[in-house]
C-alpha positions in Angstrom: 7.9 148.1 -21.8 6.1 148.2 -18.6 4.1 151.8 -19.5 2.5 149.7 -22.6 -1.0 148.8 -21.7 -2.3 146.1 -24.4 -5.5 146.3 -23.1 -6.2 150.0 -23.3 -6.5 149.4 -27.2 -5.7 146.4 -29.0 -8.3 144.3 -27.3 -10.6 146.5 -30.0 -11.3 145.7 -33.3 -9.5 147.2 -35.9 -10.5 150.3 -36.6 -9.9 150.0 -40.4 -11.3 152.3 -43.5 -13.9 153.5 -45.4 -14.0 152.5 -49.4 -12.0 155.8 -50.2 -9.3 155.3 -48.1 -11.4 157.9 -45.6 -11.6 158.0 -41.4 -13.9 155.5 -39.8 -14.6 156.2 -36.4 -14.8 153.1 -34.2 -18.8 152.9 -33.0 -18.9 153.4 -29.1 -21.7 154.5 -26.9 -22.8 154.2 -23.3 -25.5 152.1 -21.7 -26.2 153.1 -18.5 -29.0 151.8 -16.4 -30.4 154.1 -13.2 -31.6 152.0 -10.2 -33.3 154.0 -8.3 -33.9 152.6 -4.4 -37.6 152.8 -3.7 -37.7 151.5 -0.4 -38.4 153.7 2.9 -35.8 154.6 3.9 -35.3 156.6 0.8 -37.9 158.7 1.8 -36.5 161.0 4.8 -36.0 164.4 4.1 -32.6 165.0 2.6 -32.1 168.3 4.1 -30.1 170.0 1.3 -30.5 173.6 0.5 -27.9 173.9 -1.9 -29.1 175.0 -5.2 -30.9 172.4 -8.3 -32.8 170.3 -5.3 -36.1 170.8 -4.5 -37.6 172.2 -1.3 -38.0 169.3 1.2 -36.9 167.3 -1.2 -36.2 163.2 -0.1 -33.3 161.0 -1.1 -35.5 159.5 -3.5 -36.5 163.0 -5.1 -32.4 164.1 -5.4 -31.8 160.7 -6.7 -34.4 161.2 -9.7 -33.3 164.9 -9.8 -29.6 163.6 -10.2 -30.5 161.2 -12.9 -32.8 163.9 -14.8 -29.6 166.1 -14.9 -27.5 163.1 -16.1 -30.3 162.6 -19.3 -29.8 166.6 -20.0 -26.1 166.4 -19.7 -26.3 162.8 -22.0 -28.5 164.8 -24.8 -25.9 167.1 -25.6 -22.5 165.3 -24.7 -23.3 162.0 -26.1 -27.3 161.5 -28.3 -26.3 157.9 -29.4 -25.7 156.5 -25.9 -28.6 155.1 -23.9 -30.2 155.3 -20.6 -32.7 153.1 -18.5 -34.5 153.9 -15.1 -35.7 150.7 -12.7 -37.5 151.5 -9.5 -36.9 148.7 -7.0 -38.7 148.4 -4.0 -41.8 149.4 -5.2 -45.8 148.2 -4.2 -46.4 147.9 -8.0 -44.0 145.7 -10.9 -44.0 146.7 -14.5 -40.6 144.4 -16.0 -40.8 141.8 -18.4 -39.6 139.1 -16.1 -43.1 139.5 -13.9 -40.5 140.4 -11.1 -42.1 141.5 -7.8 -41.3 144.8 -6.3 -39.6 146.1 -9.7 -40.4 149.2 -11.7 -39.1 149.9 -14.9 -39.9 153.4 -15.2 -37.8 153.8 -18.8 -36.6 151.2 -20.5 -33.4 151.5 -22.6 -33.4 154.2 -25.2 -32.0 157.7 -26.5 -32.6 160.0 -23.7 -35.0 162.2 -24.7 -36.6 165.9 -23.3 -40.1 163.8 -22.4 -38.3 161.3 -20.3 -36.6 164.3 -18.3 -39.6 165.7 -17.8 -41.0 162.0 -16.6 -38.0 161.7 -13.9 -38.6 165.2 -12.5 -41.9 164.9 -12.5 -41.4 162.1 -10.0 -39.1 164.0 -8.0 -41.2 167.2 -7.4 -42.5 166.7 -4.1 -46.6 165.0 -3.1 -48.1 168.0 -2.6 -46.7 169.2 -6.3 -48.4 166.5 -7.8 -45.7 164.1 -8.4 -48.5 161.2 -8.1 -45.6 158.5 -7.3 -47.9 157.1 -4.6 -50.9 156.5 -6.4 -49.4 155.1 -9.1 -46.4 153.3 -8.2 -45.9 153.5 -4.8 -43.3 151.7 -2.2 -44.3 148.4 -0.6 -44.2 147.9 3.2 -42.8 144.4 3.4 -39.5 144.1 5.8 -36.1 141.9 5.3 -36.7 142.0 1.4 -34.2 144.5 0.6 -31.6 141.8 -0.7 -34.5 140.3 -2.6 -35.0 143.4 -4.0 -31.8 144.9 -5.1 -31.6 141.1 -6.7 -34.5 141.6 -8.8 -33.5 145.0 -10.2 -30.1 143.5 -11.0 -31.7 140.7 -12.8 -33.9 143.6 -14.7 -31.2 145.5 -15.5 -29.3 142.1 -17.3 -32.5 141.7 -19.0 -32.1 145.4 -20.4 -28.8 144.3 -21.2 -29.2 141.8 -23.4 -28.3 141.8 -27.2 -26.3 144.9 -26.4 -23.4 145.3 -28.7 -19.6 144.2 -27.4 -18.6 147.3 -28.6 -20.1 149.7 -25.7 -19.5 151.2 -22.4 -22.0 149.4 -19.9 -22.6 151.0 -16.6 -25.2 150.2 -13.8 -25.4 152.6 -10.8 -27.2 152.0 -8.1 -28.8 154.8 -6.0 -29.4 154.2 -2.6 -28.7 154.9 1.4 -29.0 151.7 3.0 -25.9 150.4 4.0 -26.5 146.8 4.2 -29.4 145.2 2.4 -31.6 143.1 4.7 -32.3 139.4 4.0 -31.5 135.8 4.1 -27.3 135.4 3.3 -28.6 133.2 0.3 -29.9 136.7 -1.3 -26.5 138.5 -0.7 -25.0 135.7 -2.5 -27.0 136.1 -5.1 -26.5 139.0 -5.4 -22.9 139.0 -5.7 -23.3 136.2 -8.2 -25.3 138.7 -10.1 -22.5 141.0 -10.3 -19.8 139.1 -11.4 -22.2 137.4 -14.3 -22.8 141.2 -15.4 -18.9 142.0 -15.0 -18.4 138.8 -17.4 -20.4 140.5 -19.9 -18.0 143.9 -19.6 -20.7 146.0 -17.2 -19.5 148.1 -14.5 -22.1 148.3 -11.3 -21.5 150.9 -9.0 -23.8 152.4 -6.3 -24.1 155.9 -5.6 -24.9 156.8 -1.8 -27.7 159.1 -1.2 -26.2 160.6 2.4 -24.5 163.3 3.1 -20.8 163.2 2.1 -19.8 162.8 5.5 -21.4 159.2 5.6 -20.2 158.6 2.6 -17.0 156.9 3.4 -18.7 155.1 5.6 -20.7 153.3 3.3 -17.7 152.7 1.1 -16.4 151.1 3.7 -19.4 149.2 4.9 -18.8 145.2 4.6 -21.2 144.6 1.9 -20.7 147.3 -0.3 -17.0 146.9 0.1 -17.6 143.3 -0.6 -19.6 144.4 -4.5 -17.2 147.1 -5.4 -14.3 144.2 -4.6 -16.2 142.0 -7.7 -14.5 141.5 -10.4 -16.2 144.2 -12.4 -13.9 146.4 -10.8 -11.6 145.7 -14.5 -13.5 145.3 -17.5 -12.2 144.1 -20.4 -12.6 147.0 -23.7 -13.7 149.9 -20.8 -12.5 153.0 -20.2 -9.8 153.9 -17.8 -11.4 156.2 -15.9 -12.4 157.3 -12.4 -16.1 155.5 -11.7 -16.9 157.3 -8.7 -19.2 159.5 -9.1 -19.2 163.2 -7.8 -20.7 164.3 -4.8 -24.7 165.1 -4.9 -24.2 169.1 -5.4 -21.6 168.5 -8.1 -24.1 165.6 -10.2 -26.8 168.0 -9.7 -25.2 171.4 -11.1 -25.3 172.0 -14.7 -21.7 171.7 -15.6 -20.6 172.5 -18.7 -22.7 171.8 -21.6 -20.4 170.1 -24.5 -20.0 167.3 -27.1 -18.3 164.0 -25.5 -15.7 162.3 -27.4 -14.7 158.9 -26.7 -11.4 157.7 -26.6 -11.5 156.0 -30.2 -9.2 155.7 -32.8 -9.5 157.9 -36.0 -8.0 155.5 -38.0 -5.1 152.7 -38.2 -2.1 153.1 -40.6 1.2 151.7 -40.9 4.6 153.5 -40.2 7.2 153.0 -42.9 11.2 152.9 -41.8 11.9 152.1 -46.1 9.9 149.7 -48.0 10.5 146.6 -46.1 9.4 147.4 -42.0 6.9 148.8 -40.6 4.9 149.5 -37.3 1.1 149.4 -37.3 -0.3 152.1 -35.1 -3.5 153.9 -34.5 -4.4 157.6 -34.7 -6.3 159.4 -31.7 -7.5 162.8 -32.2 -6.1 164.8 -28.8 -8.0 168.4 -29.5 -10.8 168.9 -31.9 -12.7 172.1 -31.4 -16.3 172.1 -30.7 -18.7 173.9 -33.2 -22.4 174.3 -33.2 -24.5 171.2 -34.4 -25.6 171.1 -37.9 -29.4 171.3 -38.4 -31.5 169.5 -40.0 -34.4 169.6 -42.7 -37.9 167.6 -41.1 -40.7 166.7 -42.7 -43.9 169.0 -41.4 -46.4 166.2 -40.7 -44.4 163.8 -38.7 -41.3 165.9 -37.9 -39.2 162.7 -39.8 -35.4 163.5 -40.9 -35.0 164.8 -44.6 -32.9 162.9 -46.6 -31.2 164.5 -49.5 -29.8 162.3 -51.9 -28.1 162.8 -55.7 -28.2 160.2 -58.5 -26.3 161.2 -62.1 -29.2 159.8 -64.2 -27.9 158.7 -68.2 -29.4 160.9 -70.2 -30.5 158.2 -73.5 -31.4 155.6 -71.2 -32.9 157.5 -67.8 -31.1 154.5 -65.6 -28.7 155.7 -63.0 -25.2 155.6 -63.3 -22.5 154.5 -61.0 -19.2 156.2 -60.4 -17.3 154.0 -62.6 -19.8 154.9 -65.3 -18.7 158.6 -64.7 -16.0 160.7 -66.9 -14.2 164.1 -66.3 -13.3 166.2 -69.2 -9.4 167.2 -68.4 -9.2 169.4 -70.8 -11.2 172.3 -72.0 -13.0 171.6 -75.3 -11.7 174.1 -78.4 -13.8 176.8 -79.2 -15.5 176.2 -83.4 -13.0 178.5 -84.5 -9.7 176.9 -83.4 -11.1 173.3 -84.6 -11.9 174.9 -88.3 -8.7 177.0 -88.2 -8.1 180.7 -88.9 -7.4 182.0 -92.1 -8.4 179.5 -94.4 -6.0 176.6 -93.6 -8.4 174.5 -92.4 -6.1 173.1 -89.9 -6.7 173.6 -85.5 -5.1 176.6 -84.4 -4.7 175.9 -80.8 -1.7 174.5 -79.6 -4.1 172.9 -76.6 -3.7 169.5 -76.0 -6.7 167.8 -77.2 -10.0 166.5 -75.2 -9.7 163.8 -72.7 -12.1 162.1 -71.1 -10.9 159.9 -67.6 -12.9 158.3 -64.9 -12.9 159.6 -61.3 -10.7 156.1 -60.4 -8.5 157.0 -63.3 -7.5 160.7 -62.0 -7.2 158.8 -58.5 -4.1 157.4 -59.7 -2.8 159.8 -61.8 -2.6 161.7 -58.0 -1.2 159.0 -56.3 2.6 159.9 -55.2 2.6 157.4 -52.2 0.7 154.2 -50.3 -1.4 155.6 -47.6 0.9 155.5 -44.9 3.4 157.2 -42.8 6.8 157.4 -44.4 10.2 158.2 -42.1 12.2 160.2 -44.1 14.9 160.7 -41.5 15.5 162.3 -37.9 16.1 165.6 -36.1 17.1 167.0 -32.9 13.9 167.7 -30.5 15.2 171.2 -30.4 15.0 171.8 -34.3 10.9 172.4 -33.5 9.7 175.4 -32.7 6.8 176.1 -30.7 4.5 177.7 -33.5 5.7 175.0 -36.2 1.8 173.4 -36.3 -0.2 173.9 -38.7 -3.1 172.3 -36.7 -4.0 170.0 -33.5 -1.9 167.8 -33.5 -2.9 163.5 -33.4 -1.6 160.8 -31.1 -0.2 157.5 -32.1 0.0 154.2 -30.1 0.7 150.9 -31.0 -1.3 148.5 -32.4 -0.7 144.8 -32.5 -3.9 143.9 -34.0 -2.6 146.2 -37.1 1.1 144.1 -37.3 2.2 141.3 -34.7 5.1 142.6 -33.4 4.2 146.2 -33.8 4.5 146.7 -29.8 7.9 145.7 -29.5 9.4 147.8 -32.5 7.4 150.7 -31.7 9.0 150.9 -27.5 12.2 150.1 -28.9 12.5 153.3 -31.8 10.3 155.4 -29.1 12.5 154.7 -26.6 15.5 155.5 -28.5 14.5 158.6 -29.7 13.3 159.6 -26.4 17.0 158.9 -25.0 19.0 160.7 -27.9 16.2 163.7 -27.9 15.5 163.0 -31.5 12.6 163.7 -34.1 11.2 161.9 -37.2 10.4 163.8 -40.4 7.7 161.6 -42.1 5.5 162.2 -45.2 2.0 161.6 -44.6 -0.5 160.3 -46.9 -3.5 159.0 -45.4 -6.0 157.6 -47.9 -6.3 157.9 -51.8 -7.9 160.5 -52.2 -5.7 163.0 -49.7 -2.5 164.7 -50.6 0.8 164.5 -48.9 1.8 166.3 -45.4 4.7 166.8 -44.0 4.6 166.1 -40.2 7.3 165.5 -37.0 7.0 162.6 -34.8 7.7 163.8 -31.4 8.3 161.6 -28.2 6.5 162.3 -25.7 7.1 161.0 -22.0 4.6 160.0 -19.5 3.6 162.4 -17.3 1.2 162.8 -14.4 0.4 166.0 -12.0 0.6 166.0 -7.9 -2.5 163.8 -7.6 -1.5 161.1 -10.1 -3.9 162.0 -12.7 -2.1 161.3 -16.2 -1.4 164.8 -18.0 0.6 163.3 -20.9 0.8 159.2 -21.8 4.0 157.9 -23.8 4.0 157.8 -27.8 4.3 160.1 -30.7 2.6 163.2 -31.1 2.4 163.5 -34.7 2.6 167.3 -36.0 1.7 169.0 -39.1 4.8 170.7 -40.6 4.4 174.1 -42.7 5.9 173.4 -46.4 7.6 176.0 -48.0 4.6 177.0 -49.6 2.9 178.0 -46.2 5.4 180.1 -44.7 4.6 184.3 -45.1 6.7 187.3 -45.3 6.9 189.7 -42.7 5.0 192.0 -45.3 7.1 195.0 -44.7 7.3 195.4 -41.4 10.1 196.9 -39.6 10.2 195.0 -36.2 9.6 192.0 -38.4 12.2 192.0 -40.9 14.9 191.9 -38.7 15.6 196.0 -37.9 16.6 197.3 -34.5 14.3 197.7 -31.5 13.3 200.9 -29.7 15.3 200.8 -26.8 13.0 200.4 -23.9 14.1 202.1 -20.4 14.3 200.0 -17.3 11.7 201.7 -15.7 9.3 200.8 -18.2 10.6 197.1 -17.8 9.6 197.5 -14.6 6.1 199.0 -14.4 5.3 196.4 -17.4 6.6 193.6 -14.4 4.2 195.0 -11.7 1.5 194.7 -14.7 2.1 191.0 -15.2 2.5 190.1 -12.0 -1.0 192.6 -10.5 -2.7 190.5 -13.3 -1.4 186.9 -12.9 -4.6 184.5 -13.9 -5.1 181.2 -12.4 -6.1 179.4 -16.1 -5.6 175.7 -16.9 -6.0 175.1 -20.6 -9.8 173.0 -21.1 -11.0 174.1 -17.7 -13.1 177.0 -19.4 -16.2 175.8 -21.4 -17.1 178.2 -24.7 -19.7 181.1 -23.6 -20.8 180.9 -27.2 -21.6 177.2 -27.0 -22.7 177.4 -23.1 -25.8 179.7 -24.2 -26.7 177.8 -27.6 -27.0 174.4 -25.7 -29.1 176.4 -22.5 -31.5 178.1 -24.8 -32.1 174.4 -26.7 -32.2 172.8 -22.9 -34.9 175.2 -22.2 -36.8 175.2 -25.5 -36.8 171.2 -25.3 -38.2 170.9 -21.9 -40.9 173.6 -23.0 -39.4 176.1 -20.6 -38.8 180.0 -20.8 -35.1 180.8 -21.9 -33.2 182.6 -19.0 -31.4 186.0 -19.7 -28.0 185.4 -19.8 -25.8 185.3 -17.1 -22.4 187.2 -17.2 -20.8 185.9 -14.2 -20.8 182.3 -16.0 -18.6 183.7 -18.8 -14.9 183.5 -18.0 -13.6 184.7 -21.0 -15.1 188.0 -19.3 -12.6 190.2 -17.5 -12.7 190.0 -13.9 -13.9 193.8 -12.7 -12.6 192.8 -9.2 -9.3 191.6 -10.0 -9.1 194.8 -12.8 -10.2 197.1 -9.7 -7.4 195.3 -7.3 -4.8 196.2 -10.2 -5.8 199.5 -11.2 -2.4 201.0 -9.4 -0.3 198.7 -11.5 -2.0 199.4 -14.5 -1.6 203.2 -13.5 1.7 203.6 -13.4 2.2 202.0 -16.2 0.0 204.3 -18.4 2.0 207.3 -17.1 5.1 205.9 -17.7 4.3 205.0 -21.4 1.7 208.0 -22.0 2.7 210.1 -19.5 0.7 211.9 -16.5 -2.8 212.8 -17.1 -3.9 210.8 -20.5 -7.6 210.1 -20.2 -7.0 207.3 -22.3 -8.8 208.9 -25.3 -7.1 207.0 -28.0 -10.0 207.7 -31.1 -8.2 208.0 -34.5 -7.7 211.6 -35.9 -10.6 212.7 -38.1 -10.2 211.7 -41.9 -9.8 213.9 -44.2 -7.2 216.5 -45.7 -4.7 218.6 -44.3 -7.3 221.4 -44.2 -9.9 219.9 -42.7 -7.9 218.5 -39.6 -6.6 221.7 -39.4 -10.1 223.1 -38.9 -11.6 220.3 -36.6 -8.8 221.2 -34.2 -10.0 224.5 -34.1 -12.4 225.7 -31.2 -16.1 225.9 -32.8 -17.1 228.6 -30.3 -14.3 230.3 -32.4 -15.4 230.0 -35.9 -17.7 233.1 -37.2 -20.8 231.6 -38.4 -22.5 234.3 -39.2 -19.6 236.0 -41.5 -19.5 232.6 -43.1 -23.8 233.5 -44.1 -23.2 236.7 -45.1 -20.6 235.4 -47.4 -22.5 232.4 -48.2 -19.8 230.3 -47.3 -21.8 227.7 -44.8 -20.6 225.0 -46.7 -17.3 225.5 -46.0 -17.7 224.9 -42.1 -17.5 221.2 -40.6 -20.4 219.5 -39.0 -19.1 219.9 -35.8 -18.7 223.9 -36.0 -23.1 224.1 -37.7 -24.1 222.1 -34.6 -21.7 223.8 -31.8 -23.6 227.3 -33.5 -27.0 225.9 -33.8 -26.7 224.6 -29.9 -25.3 227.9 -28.7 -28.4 229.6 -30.2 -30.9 226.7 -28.6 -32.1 225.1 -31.9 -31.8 221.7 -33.2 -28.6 220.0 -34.4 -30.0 216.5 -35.5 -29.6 215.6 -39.3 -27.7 215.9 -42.6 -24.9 218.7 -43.2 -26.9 220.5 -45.4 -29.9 220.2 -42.8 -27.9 222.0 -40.2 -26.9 224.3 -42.9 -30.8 224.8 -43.9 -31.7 225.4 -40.3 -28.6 228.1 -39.8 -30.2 230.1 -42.8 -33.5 229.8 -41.7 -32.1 231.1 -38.4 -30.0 233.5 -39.3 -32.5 234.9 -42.0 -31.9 236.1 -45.7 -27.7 237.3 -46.0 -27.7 240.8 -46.8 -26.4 242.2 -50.4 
């Protein structure tokens, strides 16, 4: 049981359900507060030239710059989380503890395209117009850099406050001094500071405005080694994830432009072993593919969201009706003449049931084969699956003991098992009300991490969607596919298709490449935000492009391998043979410069010639060949003159 981490999960609330039966996502967002280090020292050029930092830019300016890239990157990843920028160090204070030396340049909100353009404002350099010194400006007092740093940590608590359990709180602290000056009673302090913020599940972490080879240094440095040692090094409901941050060039570049998805459950439901035992577990979502945003209508005066809402409205009293008050006819109503009866009998024709009226709760039930829940129906060997046996992503399931006590232990014990004998469970699935049964497997899966110890696979069940009889297609005629003998294939063409492969062997790691389609629609939005022109696209960004290079470096492989199959000297012209009849392929293959034009006028027989064989005529006599069939033919007679009798 030692790969079970209870805190990774069942330290959050239950997940639960919607009235339906339906998904509820578990609320999480991100509250991260920028402190920005205004003192001096902050000041010196950086010396960078890589590319996203301004000319002459100081530490200050890529710290701002890094933090403006962070707000783009938050808009589109994450638009519920929230952001805050404090300035400490400064000549002026603007908090709402009267704190000297403190600058709240944003306080905590959405990030938004005018508070980019506020931070990179401020990181443009003097003579650009930044106006950071008239307006703000950094004071000139010395041994108050502890004081300092405690202020802005007191600030950012304040921010803090009233902020939901239920969120991600981060503090990162941007700065290159590597041991705040001041009296020892400010360092404690400070430290004091941390570990209250830690209680209150916030993660502070500075980021070092140096160059990376001094940035080790600093880690190691005895105060900073002292904060990262606090005790908001664990935090209880976070994350498990790296919180070091990336060098400067990598937190400046764009990265990929995507939609973040937290580690949250979809949902929690029971697994059934019979009627009378059950493990509570909760669902996670491992793939879910990334679409365009959905718009939305705005009102034109004040650009407010559009709501849409419809109300069934009775139509004797005009008050609006619930669902409970709704009915469904199940069954079509007769027509006048099966209700009076044909022929004169006076009696209903129709051998259709009756109308029926039943309410939407009523039909509900009627549907209703199973409890929502996953039902076992038995087990198979792991080798029974084949690879292309999904019908979709498949969903993750880990225990949950705040579901069913006890869930934990049962759930190691039958994964454990099943793991050991290489066995499967077949399981119905029914997950709310409303939805109708799937069949899915529950596969084991092992824990598994790559060269570097970064997890690759955690332990549970991967729970796949199972094809029912219903979903399976016919091979639809096809020779290869119904099961008939295979051209035999000579070696050599074995071969030349191996020096193919291996000339064209592509380093790819599945969710390393980011959608161009996506890329582009989240740039030109970036750009139309921030009131900037839209760049032309750019290629060499898009790696679902082929690679001319590599192509060019395999072009002998890909050669012989042509020659072999199409033999020596195809151009690779592979268009489809003209359409048409027998008669008129025949005459397309024939040479135009062959065809006798003009007999074809004086017999009047134009019509009879193909497009190509008018235009190779008209060119060979320097006149036009654009336009229609009969155009070419006009301009062939007006050429050629009136046909002699």
């Amino acid at each position: 049981m030692d790969w079970y981490d209870p805190d990774a999960i069942d330290n959050e609330d239950d997940a639960g359900t919607d009235a339906t039966g339906g998904s509820q996502y578990q609320q999480w967002k991100q509250v991260s507060i920028f402190m920005v280090d205004a003192q001096r020292s902050m000041f010196e050029k950086s010396n960078l030239d890589f590319e996203g930092v301004y000319p002459d830019s100081t530490w200050f300016s890529v710290a701002l710059q890094i933090v403006a890239a962070e707000l783009k990157r938050r808009i589109i990843s994450s638009p519920k989380d929230e952001t805050a920028v404090i300035l400490y160090g400064t000549r002026e204070k603007k908090n709402a503890s009267g704190l000297d030396h403190v600058y709240v340049l944003q306080d905590l909100r959405a990030p938004t395209a005018q508070r980019i353009r506020e931070c990179d404002s401020l990181a443009r350099p003097s003579d650009e117009g930044s106006g950071y010194d008239e307006e703000i400006g950094s004071h000139t007092e010395t041994g108050r850099q502890a004081e300092d740093l405690r202020h802005g940590l007191w600030a950012a608590a304040s921010l803090l406050q009233g902020q939901p359990l239920r969120c991600t709180k981060r503090v990162r602290i941007f700065t290159n001094c590597e041991a705040p000056r001041g009296p020892p009673a400010s360092r404690d302090h400070i430290r004091a500071r941390i570990a209250e913020l830690a209680e209150t599940g916030t993660r502070v972490w500075p980021v070092f405005m140096v160059p990376d080879d001094y940035e080790k240094a600093l880690l190691q440095a005895p105060f900073w080694s002292d904060v990262l040692a606090a005790p908001s090094s664990k935090v209880l409901g976070s994350e498990e994830e790296d919180y070091a941050d990336p060098n400067i060039q990598q937190a400046l570049g764009a990265g990929s432009r995507h939609k973040e998805f937290k580690k949250r459950p979809l949902r929690s439901i029971n697994i059934y072993f019979g009627p009378d035992f059950a493990i509570g577990v909760q669902l996670y979502a491992v793939y879910k593919a990334a679409t365009k945003p959905s718009h939305v209508w705005v009102w034109g005066k004040d650009s407010s969201i559009v709501k849409v809402e419809t109300a069934n409205i009775c139509q004797d009293t005009a008050q609006r009706m619930g669902v409970g008050d709704l009915k469904t006819r199940c069954f079509p109503k007769m027509s006048t003449e099966e209700m009076e009866g044909g022929g004169g009998s006076g009696q209903p024709t129709s051998t259709r049931l009756p109308r029926i009226l039943m309410t939407t709760q009523e039909i509900e039930d009627l549907k209703r084969i199973v409890d929502p829940g996953i039902h076992v129906l038995g087990f198979r060997p792991v080798n029974s699956l084949a690879d292309h046996h999904q019908l979709r992503e498949p969903t993750f399931a880990y225990p949950s003991e705040a579901l069913l006590q006890g869930s934990t232990a049962a759930f190691i014990a039958v994964f454990e098992e099943m793991l050991d004998r290489g066995m499967l469970a077949v399981a119905c699935v029914v997950l709310n009300n409303k939805t109708s049964p799937k069949l899915v497997a529950l596969l084991p899966t092992e824990y598994s991490a790559d060269q570097d110890g970064v997890q690759i696979e955690p332990n549970g069940f991967q729970i796949i969607q199972l094809p029912f009889s219903d979903d399976l297609r016919a091979p639809e005629g096809e020779p290869i596919l119904a099961g008939a003998p295979q051209t035999p294939v000579p070696p050599a063409a074995v071969d030349a298709a191996t020096g193919l492969i291996e000339s064209l062997n592509l380093d790819f790691v599945v969710g390393e490449w980011s959608n161009p389609v996506l890329q582009r629609y989240y740039q030109a939005l970036e750009h139309r935000a921030m009131g900037e022109d839209v760049p032309e696209q750019d290629d060499s960004a898009d790696d679902t492009l082929p690679d001319p290079a590599k192509f060019t470096q395999a072009a002998p492989s890909i050669q012989a391998f042509k020659d072999l199959v199409y033999g020596e000297g195809f151009s690779g012209d592979v268009n489809p043979a003209p359409k048409g009849g027998t008669k008129r392929r025949a005459e397309a293959t024939q040479d135009s410069s062959q065809v006798d034009v003009r007999g074809h006028h004086a017999l009047q027989t134009l019509n009879k010639l193909t497009i190509a064989d008018l235009k190779a005529f008209l060119k060979s006599e320097r006149q036009p060949v654009t336009g229609k069939k009969a155009d070419l033919i006009s301009r062939v007679e007006a050429h050629l003159g009136k046909p002699a009798k």
